[in-house]
CHARMM internal coordinates of N, CA and C (Angstrom, degrees):
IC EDIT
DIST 1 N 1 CA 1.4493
DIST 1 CA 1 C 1.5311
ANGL 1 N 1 CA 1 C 107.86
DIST 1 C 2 N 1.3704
ANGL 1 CA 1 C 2 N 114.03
DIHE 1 N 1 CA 1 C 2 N 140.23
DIST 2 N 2 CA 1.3121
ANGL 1 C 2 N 2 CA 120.71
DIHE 1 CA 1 C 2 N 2 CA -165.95
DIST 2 CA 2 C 1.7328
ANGL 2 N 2 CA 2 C 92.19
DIHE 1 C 2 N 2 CA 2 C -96.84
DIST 2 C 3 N 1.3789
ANGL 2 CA 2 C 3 N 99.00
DIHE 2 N 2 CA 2 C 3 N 168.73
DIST 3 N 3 CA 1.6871
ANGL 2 C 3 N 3 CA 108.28
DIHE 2 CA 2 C 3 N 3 CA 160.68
DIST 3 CA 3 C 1.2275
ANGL 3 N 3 CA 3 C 142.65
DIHE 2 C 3 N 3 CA 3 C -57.10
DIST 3 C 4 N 1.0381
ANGL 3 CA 3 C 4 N 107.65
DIHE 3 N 3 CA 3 C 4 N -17.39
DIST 4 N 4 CA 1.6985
ANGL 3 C 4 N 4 CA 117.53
DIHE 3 CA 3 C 4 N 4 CA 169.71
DIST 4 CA 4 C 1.3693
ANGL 4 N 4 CA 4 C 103.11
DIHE 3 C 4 N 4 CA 4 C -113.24
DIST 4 C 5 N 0.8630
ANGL 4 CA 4 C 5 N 132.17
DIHE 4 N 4 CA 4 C 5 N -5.74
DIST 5 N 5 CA 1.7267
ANGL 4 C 5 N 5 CA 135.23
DIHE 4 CA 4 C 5 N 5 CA 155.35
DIST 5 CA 5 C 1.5481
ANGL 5 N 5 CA 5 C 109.91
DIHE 4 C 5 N 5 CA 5 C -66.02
DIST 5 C 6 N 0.9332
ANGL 5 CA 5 C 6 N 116.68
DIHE 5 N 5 CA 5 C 6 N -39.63
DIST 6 N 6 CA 1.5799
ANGL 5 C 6 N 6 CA 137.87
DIHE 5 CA 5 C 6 N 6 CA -176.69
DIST 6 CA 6 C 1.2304
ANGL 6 N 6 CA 6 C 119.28
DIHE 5 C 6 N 6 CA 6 C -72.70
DIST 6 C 7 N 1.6228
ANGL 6 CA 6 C 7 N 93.35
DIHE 6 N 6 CA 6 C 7 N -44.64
DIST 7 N 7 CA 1.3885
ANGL 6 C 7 N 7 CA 94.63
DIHE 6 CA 6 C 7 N 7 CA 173.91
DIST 7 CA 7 C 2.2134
ANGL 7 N 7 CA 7 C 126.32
DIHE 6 C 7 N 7 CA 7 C -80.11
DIST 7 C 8 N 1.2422
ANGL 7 CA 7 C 8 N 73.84
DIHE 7 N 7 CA 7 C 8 N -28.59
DIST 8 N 8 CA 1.9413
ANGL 7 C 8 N 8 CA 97.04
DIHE 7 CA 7 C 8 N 8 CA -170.25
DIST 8 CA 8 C 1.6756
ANGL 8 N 8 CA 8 C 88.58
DIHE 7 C 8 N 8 CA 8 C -60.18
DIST 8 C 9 N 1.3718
ANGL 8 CA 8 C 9 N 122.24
DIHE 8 N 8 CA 8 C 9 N -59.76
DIST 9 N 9 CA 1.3239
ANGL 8 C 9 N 9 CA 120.93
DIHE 8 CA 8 C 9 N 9 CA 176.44
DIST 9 CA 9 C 1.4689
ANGL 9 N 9 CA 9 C 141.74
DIHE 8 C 9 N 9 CA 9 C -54.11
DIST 9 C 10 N 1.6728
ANGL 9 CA 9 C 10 N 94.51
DIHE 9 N 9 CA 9 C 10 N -22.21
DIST 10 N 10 CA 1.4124
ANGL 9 C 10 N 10 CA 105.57
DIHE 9 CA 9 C 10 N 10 CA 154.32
DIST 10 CA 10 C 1.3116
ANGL 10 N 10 CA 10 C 138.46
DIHE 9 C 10 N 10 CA 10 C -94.21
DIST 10 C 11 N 1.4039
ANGL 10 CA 10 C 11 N 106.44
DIHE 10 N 10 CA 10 C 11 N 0.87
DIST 11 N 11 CA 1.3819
ANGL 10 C 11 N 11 CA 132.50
DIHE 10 CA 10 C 11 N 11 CA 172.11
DIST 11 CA 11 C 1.8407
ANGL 11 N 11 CA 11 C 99.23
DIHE 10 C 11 N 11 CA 11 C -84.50
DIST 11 C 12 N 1.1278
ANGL 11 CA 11 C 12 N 122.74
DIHE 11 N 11 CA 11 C 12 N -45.01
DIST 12 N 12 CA 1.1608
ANGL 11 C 12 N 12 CA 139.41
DIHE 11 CA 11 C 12 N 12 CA -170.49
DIST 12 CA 12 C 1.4527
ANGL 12 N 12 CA 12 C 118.54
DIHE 11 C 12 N 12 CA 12 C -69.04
DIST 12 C 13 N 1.4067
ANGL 12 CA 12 C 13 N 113.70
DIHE 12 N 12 CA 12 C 13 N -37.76
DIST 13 N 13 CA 1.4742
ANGL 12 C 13 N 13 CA 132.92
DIHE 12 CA 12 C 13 N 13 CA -162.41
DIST 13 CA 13 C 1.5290
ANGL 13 N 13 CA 13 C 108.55
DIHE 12 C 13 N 13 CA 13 C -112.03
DIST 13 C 14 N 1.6552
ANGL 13 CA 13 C 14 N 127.18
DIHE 13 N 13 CA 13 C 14 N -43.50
DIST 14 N 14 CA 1.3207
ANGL 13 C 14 N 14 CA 147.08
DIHE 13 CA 13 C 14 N 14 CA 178.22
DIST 14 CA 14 C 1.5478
ANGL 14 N 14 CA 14 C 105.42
DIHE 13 C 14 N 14 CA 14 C 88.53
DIST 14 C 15 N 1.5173
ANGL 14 CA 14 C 15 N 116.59
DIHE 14 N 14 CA 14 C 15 N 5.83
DIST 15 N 15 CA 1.3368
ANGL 14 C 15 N 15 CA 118.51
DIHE 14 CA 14 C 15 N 15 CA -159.56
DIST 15 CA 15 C 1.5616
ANGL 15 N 15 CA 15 C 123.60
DIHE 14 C 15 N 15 CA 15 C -59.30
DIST 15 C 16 N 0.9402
ANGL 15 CA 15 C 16 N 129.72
DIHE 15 N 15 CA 15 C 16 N 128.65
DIST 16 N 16 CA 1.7591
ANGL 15 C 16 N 16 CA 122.92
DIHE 15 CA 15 C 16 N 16 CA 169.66
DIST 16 CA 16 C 1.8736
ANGL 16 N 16 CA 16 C 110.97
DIHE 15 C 16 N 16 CA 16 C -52.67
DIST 16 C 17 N 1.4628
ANGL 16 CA 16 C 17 N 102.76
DIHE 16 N 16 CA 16 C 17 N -29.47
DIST 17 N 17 CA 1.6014
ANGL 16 C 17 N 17 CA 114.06
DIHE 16 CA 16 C 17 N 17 CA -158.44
DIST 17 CA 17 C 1.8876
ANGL 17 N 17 CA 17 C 75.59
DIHE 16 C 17 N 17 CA 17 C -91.95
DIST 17 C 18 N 0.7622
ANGL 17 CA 17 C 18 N 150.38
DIHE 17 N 17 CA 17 C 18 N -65.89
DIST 18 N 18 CA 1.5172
ANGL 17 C 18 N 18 CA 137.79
DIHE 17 CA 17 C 18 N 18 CA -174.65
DIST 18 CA 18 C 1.4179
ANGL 18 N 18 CA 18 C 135.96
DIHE 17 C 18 N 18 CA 18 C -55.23
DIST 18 C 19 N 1.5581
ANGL 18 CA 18 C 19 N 88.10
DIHE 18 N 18 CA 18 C 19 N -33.04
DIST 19 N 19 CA 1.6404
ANGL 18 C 19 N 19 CA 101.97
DIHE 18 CA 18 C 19 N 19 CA 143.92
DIST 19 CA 19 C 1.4443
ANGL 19 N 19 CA 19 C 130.12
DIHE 18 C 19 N 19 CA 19 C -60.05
DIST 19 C 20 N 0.6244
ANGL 19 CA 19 C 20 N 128.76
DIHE 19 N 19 CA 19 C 20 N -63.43
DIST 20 N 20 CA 1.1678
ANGL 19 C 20 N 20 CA 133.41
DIHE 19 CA 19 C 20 N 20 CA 166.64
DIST 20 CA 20 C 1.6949
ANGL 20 N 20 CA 20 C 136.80
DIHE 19 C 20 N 20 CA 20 C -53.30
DIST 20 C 21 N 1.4516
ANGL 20 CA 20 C 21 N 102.07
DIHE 20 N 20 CA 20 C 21 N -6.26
DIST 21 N 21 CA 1.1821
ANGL 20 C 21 N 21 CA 121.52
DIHE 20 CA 20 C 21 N 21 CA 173.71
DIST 21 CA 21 C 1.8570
ANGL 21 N 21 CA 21 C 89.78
DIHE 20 C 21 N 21 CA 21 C -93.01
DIST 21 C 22 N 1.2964
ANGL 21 CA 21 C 22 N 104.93
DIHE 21 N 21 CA 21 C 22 N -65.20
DIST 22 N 22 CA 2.1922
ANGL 21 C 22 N 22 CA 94.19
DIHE 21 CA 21 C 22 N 22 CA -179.92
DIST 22 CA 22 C 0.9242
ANGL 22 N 22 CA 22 C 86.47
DIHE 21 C 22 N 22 CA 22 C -42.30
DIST 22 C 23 N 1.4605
ANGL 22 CA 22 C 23 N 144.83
DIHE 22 N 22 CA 22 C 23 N -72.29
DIST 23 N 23 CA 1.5686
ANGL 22 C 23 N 23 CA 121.59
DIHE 22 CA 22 C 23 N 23 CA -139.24
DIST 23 CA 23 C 1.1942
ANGL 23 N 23 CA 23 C 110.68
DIHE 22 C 23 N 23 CA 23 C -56.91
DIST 23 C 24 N 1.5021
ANGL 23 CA 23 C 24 N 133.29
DIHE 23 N 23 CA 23 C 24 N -47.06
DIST 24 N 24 CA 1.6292
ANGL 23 C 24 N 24 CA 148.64
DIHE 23 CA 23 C 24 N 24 CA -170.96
DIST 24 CA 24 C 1.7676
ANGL 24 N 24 CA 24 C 93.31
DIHE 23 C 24 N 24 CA 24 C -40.67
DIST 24 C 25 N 1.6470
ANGL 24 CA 24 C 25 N 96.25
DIHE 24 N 24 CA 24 C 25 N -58.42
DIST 25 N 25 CA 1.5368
ANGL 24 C 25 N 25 CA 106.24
DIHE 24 CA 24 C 25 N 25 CA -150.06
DIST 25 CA 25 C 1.2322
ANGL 25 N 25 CA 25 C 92.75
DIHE 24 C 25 N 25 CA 25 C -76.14
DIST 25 C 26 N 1.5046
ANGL 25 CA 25 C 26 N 146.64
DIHE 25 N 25 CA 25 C 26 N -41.42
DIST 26 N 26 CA 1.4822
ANGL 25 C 26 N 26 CA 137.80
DIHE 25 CA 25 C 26 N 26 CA 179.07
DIST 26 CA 26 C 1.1349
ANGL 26 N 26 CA 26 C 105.59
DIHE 25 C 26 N 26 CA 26 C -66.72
DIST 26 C 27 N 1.2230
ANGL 26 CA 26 C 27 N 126.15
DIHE 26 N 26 CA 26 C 27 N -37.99
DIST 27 N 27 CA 1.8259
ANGL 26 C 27 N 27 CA 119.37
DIHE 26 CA 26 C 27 N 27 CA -179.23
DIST 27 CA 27 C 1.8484
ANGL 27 N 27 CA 27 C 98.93
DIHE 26 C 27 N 27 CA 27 C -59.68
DIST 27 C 28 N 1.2442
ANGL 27 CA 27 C 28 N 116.85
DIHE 27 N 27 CA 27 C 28 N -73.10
DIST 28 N 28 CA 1.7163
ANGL 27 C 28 N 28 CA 140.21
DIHE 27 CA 27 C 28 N 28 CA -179.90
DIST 28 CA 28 C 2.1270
ANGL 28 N 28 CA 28 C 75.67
DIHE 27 C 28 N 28 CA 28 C -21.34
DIST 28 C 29 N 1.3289
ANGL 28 CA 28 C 29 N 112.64
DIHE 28 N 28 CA 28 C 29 N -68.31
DIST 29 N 29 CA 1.6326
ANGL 28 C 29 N 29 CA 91.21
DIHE 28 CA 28 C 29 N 29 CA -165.15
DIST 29 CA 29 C 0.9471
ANGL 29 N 29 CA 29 C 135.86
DIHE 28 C 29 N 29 CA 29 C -65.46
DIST 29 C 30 N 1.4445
ANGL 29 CA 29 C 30 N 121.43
DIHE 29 N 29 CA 29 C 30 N -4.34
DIST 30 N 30 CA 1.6614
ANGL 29 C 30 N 30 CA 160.24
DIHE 29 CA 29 C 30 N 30 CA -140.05
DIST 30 CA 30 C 1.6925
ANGL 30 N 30 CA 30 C 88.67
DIHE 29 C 30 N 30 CA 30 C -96.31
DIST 30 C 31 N 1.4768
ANGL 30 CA 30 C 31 N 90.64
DIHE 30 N 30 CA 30 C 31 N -77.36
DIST 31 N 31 CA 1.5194
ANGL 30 C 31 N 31 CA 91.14
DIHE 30 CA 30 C 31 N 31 CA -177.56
DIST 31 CA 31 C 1.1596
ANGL 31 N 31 CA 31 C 128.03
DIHE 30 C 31 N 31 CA 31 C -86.39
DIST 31 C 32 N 1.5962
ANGL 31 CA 31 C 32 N 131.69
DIHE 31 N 31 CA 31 C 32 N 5.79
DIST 32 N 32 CA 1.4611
ANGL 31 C 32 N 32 CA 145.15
DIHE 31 CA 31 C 32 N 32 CA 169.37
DIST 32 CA 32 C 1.6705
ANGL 32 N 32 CA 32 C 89.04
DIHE 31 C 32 N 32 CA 32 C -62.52
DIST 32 C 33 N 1.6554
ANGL 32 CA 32 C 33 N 117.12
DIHE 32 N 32 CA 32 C 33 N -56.34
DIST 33 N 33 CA 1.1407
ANGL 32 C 33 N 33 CA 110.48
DIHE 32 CA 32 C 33 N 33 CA -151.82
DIST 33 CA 33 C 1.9222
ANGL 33 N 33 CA 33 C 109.97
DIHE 32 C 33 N 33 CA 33 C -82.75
DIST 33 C 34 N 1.6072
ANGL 33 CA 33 C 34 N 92.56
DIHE 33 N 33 CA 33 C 34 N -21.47
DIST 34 N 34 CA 1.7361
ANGL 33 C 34 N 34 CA 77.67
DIHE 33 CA 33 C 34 N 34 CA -172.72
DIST 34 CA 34 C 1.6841
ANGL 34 N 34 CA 34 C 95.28
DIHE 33 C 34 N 34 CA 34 C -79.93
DIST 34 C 35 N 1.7510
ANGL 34 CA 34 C 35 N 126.95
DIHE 34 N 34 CA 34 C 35 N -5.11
DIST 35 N 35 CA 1.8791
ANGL 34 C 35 N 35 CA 102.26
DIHE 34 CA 34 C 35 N 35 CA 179.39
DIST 35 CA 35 C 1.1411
ANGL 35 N 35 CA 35 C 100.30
DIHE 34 C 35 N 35 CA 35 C -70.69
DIST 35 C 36 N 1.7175
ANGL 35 CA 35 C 36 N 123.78
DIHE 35 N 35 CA 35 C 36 N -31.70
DIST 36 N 36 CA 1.4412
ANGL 35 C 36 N 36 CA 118.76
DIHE 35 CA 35 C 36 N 36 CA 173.45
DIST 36 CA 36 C 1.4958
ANGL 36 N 36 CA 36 C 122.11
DIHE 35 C 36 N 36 CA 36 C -30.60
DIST 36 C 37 N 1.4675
ANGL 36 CA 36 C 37 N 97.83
DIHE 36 N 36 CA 36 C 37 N -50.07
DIST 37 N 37 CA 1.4873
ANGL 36 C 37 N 37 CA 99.36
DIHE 36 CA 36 C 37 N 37 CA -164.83
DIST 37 CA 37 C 1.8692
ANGL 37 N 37 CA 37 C 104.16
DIHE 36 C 37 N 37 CA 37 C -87.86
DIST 37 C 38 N 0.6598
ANGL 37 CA 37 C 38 N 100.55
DIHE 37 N 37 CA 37 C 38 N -14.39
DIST 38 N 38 CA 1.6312
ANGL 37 C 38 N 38 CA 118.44
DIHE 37 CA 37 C 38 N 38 CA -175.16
DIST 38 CA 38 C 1.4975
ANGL 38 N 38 CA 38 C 95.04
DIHE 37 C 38 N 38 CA 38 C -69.67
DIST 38 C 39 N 1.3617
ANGL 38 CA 38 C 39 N 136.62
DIHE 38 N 38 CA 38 C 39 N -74.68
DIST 39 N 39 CA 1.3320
ANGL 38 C 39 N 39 CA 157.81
DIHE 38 CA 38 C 39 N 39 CA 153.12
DIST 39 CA 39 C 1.5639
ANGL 39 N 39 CA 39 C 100.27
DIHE 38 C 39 N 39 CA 39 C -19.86
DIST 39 C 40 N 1.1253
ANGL 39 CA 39 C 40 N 124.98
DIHE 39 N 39 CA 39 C 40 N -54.31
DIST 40 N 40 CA 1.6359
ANGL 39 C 40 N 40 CA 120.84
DIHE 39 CA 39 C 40 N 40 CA -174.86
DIST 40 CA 40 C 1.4080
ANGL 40 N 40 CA 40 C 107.79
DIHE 39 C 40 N 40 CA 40 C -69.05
DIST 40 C 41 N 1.6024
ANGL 40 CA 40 C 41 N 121.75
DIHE 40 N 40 CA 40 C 41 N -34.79
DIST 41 N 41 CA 1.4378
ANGL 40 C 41 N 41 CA 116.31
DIHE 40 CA 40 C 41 N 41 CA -177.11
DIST 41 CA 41 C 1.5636
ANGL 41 N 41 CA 41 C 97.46
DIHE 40 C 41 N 41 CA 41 C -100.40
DIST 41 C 42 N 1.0368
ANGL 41 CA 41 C 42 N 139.38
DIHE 41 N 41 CA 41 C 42 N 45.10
DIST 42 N 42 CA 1.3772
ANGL 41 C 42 N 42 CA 133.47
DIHE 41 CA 41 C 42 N 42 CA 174.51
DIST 42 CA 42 C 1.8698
ANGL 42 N 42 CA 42 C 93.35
DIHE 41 C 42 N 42 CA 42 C -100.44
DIST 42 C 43 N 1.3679
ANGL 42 CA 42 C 43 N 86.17
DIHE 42 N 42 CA 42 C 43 N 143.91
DIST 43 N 43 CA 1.8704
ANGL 42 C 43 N 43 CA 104.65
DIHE 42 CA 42 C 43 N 43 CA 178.94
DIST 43 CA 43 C 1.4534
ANGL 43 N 43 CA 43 C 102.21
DIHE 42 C 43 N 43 CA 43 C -80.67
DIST 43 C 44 N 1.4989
ANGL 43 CA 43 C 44 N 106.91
DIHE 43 N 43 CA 43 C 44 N 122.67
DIST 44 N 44 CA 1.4181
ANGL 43 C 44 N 44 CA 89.41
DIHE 43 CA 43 C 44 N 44 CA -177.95
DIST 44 CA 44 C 1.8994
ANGL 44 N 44 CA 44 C 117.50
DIHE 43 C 44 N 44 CA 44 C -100.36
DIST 44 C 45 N 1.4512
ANGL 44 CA 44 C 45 N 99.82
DIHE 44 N 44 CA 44 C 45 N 39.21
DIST 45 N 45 CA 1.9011
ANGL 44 C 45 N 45 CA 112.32
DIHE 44 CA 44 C 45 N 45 CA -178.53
DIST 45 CA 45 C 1.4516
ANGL 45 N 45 CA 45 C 94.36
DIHE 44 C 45 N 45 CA 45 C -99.46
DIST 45 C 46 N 1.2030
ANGL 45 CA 45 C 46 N 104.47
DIHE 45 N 45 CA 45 C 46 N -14.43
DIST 46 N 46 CA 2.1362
ANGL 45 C 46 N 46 CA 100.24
DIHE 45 CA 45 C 46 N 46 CA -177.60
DIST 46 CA 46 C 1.4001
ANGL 46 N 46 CA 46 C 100.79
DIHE 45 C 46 N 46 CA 46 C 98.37
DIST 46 C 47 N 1.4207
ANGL 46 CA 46 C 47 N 132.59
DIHE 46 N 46 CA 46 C 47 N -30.32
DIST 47 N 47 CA 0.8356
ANGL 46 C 47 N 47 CA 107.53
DIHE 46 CA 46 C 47 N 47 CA -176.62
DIST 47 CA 47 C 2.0881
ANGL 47 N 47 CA 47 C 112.47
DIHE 46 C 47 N 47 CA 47 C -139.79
DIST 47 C 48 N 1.1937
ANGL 47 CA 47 C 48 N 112.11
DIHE 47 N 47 CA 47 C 48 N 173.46
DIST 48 N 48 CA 1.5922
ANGL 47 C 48 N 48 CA 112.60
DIHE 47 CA 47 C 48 N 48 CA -148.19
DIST 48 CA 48 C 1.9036
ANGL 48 N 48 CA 48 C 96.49
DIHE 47 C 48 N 48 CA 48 C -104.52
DIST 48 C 49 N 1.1928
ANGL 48 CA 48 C 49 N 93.18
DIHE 48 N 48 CA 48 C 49 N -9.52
DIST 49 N 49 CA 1.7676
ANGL 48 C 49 N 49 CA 90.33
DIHE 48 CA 48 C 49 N 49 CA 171.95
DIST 49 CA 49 C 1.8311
ANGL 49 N 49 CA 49 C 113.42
DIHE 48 C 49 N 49 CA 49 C -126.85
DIST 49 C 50 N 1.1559
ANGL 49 CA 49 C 50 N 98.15
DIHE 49 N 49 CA 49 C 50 N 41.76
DIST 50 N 50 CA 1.3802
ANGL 49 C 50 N 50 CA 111.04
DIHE 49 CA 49 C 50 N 50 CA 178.55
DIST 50 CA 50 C 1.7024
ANGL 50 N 50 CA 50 C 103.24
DIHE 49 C 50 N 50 CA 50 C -76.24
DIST 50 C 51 N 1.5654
ANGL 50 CA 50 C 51 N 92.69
DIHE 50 N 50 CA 50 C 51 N 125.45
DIST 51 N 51 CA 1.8081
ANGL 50 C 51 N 51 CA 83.48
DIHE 50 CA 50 C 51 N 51 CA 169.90
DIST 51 CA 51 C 1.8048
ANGL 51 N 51 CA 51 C 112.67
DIHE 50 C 51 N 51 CA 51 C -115.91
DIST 51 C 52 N 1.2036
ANGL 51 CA 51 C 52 N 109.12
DIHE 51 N 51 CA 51 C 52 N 3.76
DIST 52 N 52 CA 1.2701
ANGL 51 C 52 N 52 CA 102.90
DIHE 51 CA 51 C 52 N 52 CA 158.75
DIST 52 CA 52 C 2.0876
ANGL 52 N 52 CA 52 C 97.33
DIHE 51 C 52 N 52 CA 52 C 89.47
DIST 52 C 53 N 0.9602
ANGL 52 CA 52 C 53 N 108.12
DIHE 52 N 52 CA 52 C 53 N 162.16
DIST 53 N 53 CA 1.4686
ANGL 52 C 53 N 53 CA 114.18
DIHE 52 CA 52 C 53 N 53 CA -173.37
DIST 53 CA 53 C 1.7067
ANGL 53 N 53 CA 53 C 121.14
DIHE 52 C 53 N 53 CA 53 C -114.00
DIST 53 C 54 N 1.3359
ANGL 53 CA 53 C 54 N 100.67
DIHE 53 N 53 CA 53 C 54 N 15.63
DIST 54 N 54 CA 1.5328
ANGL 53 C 54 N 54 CA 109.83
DIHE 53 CA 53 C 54 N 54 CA -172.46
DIST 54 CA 54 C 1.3550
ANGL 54 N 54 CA 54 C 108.42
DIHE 53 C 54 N 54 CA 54 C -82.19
DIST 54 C 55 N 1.6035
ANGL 54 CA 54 C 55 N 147.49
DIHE 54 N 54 CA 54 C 55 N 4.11
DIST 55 N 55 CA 1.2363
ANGL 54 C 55 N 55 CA 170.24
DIHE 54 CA 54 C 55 N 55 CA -168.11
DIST 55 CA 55 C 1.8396
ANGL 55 N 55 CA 55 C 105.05
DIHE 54 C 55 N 55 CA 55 C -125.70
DIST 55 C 56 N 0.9889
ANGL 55 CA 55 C 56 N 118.04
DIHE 55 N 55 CA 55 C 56 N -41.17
DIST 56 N 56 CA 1.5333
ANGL 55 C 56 N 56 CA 106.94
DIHE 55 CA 55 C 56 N 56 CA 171.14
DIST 56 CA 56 C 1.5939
ANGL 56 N 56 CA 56 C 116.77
DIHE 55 C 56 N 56 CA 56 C -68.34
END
COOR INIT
IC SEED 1 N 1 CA 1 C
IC BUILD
């Protein structure tokens, strides 16, 4: 079930238990999208104090 599926049904029903299912599924996208962004700024040398060897 998508998010606006989730939601239409809890609009529909008034349920606490359907609520709480959108919330699951909007949270679940919440953080799908910030590893996205997490993953895009990841260093890809392994490590976060790398200075690289162009100075030696």
């Amino acid at each position: 079930m998508d998010e606006m599926n989730a939601w239409s049904t809890f609009l529909t029903t008034g349920s606490v238990l359907d609520y709480l299912r959108y919330k699951a599924i909007q949270e679940e996208r919440e953080q799908n999208s910030l590893n996205r962004s997490e993953d895009s700024n990841e260093v890809f040398n392994g490590r976060s104090d790398y200075k690289g060897t162009e100075y030696r």
